[in-house]
NUMAR-426192 format. One line per field, with one value per residue: residue number from 1; x, y negated, z negated of N, C-alpha, C, O in turn; chain. Coordinates in nm, 3 decimals, decimal comma. Each point is the difference from the previous one (the first is absolute). Last residue first. Example, Ala and Ser with C-alpha at 12.3 -4.5 7.8 and 13.67 -1.06 7.14 Angstrom:
<nodes>
pos: c(2:1)
n.px: c(1,285:-0,022)
n.py: c(0,225:0,683)
n.pz: c(-0,708:0,024)
ca.px: c(0,082:-0,089)
ca.py: c(-0,119:-0,119)
ca.pz: c(-0,006:0,000)
c.px: c(-0,077:0,090)
c.py: c(-0,109:-0,120)
c.pz: c(-0,073:0,000)
o.px: c(0,051:0,104)
o.py: c(-0,111:0,002)
o.pz: c(-0,017:-0,066)
unit: c(A:A)
</nodes>
This chain:
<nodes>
pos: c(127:126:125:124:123:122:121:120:119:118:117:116:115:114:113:112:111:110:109:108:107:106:105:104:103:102:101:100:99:98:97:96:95:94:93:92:91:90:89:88:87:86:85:84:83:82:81:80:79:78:77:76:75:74:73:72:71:70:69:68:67:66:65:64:63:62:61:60:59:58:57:56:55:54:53:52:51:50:49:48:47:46:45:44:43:42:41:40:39:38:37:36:35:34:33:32:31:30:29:28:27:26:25:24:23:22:21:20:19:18:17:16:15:14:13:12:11:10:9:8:7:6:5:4:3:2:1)
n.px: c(11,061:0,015:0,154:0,355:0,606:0,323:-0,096:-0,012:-0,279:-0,275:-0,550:-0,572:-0,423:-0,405:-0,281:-0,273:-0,213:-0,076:0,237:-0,327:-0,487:0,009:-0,079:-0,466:-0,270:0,101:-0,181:-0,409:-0,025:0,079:-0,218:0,226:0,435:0,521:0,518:0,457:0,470:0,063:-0,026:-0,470:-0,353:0,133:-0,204:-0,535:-0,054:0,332:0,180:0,188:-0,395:-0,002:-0,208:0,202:0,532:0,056:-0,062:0,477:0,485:-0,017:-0,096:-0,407:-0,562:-0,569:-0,540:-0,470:-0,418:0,010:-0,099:0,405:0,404:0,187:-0,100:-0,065:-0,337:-0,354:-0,332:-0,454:-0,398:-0,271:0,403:0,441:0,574:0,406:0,440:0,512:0,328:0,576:0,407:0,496:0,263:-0,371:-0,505:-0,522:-0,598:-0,542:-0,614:-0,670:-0,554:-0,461:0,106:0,273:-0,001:0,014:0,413:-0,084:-0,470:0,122:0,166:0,485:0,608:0,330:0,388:0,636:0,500:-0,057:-0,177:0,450:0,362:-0,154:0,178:0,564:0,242:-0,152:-0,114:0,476:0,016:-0,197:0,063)
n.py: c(-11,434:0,155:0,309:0,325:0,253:0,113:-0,253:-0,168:-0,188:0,012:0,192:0,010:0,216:0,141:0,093:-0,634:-0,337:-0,432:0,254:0,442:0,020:0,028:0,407:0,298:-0,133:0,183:0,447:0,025:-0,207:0,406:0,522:0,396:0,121:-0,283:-0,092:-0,197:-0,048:-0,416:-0,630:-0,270:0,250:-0,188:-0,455:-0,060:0,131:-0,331:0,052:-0,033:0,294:0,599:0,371:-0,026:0,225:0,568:0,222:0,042:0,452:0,532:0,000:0,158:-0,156:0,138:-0,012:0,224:0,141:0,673:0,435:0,441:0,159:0,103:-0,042:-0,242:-0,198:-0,536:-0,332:-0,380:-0,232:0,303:0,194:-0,122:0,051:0,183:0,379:0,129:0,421:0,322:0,173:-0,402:-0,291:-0,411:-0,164:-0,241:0,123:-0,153:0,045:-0,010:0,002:-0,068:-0,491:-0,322:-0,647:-0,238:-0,239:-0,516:-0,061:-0,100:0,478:0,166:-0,245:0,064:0,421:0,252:0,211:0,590:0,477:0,316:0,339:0,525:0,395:0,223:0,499:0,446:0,211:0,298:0,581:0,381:0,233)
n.pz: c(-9,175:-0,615:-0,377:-0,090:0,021:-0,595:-0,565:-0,640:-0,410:-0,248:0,389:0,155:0,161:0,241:0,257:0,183:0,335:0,339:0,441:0,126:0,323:0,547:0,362:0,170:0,469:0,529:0,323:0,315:0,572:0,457:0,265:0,338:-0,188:-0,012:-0,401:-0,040:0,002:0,493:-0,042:-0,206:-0,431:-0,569:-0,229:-0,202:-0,632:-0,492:-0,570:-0,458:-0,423:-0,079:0,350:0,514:0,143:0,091:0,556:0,371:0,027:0,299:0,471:0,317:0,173:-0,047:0,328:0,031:0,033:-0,270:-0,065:0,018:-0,477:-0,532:-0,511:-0,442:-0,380:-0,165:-0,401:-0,007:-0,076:0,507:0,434:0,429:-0,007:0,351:0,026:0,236:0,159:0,006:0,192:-0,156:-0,019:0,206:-0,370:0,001:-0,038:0,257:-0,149:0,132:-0,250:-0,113:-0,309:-0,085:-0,013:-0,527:-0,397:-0,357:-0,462:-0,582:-0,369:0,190:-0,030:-0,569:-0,056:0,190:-0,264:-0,260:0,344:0,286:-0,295:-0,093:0,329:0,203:-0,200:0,057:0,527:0,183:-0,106:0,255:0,523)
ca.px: c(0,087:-0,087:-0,067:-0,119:-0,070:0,036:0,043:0,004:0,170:0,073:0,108:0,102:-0,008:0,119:-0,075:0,084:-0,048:-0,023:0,096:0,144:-0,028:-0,059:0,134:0,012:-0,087:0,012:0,153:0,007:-0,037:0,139:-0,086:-0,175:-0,013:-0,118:-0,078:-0,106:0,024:-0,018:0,165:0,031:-0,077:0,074:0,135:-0,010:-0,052:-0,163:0,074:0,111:-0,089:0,059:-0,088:-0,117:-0,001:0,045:-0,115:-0,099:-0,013:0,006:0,091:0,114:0,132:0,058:0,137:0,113:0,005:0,057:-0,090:-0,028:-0,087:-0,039:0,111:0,042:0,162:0,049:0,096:0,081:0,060:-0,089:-0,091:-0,125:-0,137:-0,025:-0,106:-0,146:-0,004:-0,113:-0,107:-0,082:0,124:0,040:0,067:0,135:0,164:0,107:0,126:0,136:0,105:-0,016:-0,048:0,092:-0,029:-0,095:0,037:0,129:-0,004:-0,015:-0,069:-0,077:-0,129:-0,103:-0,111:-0,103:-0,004:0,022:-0,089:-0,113:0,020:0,023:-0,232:-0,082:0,147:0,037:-0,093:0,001:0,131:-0,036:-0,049)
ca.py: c(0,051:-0,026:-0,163:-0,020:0,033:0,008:0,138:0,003:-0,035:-0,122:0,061:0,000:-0,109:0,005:0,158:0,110:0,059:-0,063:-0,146:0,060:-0,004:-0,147:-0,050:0,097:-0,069:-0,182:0,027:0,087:-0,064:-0,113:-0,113:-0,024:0,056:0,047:0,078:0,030:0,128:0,147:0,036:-0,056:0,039:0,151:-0,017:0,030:0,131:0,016:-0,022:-0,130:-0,071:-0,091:0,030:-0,017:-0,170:-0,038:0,057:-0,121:-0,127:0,017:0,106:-0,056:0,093:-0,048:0,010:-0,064:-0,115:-0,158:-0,061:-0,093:0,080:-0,076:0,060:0,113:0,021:0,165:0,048:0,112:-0,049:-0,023:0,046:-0,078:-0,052:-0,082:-0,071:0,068:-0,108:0,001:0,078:0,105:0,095:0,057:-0,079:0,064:-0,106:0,109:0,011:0,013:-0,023:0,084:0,121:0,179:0,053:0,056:0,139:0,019:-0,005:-0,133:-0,086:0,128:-0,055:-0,133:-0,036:-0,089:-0,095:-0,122:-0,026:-0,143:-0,092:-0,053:-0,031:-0,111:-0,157:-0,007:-0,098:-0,122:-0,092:0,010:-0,136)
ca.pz: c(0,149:0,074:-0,040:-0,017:0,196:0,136:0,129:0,103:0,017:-0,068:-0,073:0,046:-0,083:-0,090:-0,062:0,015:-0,147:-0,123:-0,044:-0,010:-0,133:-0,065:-0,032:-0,100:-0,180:-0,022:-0,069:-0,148:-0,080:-0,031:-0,036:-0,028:0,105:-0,040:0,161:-0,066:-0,130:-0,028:0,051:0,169:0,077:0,043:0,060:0,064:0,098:0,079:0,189:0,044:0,037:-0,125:-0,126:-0,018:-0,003:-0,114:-0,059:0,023:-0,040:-0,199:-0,038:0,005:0,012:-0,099:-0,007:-0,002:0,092:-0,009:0,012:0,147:0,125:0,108:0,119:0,035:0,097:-0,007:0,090:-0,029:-0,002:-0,139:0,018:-0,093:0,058:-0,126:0,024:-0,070:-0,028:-0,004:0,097:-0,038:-0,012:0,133:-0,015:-0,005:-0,062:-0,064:0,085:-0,071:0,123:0,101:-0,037:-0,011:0,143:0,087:0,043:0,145:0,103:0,083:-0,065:0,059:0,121:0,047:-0,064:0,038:0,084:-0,079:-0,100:0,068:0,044:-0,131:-0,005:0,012:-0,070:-0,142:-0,020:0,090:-0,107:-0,113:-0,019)
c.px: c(-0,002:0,064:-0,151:-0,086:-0,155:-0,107:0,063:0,018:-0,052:0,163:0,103:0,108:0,154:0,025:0,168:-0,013:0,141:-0,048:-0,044:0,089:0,144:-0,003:-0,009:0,164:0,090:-0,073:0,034:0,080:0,007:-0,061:0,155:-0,079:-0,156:-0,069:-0,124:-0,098:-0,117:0,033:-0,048:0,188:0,086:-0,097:0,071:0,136:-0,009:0,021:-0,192:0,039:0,120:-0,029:0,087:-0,075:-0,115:-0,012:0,012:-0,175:-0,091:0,036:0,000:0,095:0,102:0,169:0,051:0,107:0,099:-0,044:0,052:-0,158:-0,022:-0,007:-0,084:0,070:-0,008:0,105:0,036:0,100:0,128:0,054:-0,092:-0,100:-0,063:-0,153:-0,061:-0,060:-0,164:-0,036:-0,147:-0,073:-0,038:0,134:0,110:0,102:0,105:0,138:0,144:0,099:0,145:0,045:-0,018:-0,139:0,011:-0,014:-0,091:0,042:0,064:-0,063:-0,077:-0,173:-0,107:-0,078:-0,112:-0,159:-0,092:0,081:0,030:-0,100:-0,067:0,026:0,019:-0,138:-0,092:0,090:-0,016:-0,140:-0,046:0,089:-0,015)
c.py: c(-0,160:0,014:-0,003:-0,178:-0,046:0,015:-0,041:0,163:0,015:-0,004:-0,068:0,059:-0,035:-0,115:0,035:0,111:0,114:0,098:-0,103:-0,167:0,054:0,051:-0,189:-0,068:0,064:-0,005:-0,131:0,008:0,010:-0,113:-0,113:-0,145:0,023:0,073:-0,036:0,004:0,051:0,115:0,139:0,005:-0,049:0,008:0,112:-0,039:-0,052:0,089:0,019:0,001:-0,090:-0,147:-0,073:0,008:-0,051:-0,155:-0,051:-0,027:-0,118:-0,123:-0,063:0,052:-0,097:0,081:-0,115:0,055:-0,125:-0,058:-0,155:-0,051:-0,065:0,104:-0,073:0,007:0,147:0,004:0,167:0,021:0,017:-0,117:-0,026:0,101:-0,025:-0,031:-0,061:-0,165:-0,063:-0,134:-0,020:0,042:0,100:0,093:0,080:-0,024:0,114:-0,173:0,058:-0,063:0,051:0,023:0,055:0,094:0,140:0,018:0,058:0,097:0,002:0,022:-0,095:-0,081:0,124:-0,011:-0,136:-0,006:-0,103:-0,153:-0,114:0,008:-0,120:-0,117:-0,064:-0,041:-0,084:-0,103:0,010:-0,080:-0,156:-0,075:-0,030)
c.pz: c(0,057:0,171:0,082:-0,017:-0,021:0,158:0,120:0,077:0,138:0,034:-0,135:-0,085:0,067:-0,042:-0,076:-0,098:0,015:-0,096:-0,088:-0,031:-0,094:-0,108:-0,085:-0,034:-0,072:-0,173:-0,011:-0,091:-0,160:-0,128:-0,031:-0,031:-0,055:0,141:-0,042:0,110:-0,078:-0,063:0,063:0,002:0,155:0,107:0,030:0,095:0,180:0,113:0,022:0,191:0,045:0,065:-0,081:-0,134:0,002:-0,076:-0,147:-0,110:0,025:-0,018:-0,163:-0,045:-0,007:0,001:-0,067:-0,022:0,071:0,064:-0,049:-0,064:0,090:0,093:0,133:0,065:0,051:0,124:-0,014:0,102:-0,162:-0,115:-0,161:0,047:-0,137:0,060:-0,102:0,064:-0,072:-0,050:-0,058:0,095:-0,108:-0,046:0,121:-0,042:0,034:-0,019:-0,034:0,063:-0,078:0,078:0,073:-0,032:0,004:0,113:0,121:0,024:0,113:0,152:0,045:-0,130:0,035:0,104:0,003:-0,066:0,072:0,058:-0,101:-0,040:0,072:0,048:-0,140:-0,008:0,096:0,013:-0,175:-0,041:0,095:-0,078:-0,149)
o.px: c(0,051:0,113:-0,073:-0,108:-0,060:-0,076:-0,048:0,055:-0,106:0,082:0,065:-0,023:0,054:-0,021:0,037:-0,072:-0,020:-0,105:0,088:0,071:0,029:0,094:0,101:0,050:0,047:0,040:0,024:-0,003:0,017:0,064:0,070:0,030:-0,057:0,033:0,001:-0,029:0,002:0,012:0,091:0,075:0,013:0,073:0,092:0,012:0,008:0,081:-0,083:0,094:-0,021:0,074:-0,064:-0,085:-0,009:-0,026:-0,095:-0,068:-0,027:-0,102:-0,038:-0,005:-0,003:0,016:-0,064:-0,019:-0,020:0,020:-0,070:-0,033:0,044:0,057:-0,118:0,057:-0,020:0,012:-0,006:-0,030:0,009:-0,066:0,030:-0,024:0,061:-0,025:0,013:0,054:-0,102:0,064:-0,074:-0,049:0,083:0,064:-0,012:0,019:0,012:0,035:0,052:-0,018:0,025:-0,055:-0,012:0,016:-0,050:-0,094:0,031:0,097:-0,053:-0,010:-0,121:-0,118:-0,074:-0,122:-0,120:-0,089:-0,018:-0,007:-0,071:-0,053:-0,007:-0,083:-0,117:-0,062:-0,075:0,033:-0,101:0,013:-0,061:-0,046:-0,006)
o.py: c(-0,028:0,010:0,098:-0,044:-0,037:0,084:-0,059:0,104:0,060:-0,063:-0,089:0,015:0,100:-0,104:0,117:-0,008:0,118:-0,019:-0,071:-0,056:-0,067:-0,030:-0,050:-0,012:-0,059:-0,059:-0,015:0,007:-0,075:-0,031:-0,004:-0,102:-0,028:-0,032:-0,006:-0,093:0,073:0,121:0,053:-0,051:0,057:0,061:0,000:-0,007:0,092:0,019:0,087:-0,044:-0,121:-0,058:-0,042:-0,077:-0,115:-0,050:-0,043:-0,096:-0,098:-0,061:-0,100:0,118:-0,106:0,104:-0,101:0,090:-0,076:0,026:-0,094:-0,088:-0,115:0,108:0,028:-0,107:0,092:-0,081:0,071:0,045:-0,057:-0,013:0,024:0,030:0,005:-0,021:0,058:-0,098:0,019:-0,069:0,023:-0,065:0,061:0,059:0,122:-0,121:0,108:-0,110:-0,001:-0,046:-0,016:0,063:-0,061:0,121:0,056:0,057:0,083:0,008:0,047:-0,092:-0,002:0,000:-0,011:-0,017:-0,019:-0,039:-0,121:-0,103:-0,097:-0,092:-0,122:-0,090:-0,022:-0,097:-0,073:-0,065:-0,062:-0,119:-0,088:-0,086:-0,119)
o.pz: c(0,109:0,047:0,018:-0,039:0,101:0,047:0,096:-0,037:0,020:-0,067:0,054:-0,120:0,047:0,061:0,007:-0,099:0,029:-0,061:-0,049:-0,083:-0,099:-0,073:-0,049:-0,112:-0,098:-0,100:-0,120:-0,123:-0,096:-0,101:-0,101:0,062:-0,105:0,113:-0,123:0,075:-0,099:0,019:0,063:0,084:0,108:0,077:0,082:0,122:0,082:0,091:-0,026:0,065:-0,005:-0,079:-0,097:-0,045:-0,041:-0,109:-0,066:-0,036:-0,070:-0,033:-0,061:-0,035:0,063:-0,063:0,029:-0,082:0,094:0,119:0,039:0,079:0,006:-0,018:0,018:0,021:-0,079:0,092:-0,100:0,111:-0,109:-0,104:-0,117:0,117:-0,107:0,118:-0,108:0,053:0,067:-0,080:0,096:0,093:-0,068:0,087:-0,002:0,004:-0,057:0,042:-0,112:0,113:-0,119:0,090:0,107:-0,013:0,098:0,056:0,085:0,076:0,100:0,081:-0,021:0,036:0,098:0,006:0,021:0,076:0,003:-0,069:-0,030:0,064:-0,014:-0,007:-0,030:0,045:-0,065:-0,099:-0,033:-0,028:-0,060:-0,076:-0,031)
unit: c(A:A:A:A:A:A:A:A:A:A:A:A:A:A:A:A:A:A:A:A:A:A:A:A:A:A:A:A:A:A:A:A:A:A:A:A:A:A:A:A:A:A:A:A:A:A:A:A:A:A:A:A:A:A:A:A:A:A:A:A:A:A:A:A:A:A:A:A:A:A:A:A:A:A:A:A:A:A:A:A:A:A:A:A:A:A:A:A:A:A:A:A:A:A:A:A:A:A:A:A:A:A:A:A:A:A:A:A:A:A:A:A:A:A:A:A:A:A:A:A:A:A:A:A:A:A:A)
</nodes>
């Protein structure tokens, strides 16, 4: 977990700062959820604690499920495919606290977690 939460715990610290600032992080305290991505075997967990993000290797205590395939996930964090248009092609699963995972996929979408690219990506438009 160690290289994996060194590249992202920066990232969304510095992504999402404002709304963890602003409070729109606070449904997450004390709550996690695993992020899969489906053409990977492991799938980590994101939560609030103290209000402080932290990542680990996802588990069954998860309150929520968060699953998709590598592109869809892609199109999420670079902020060009709504989270609840991959939800109803199903390219975007939630399981458990659904509610949880609904915030957690809202906030993702107004605060994308990659800056956009300056030349285009193949396959990566909007969906």
């Amino acid at each position: 977990m160690g290289p994996i939460r060194a590249l992202l715990l920066p990232l969304l610290n510095q992504r999402l700062a404002a709304p963890l600032r602003d409070g729109e992080l606070d449904f997450l305290e004390g709550r996690s959820v695993s992020i899969a991505v489906r053409e990977l075997p492991l799938p980590i967990k994101l939560g609030l604690s103290e209000g402080r993000l932290w990542l680990d290797w996802a588990d069954a205590s998860v309150d929520a499920r968060l699953s998709g395939d590598a592109r869809a996930l892609l199109q999420m964090a670079l902020g060009s495919a709504d989270g609840d248009a991959l939800f109803f092609q199903r390219r975007l699963a939630m399981e458990g606290d659904t509610e949880l995972a609904m915030e957690l996929k809202s906030l993702l979408g107004r605060y994308p977690l990659l800056p956009a690219p300056p030349f285009s990506l193949p396959g990566l438009g909007t969906v």
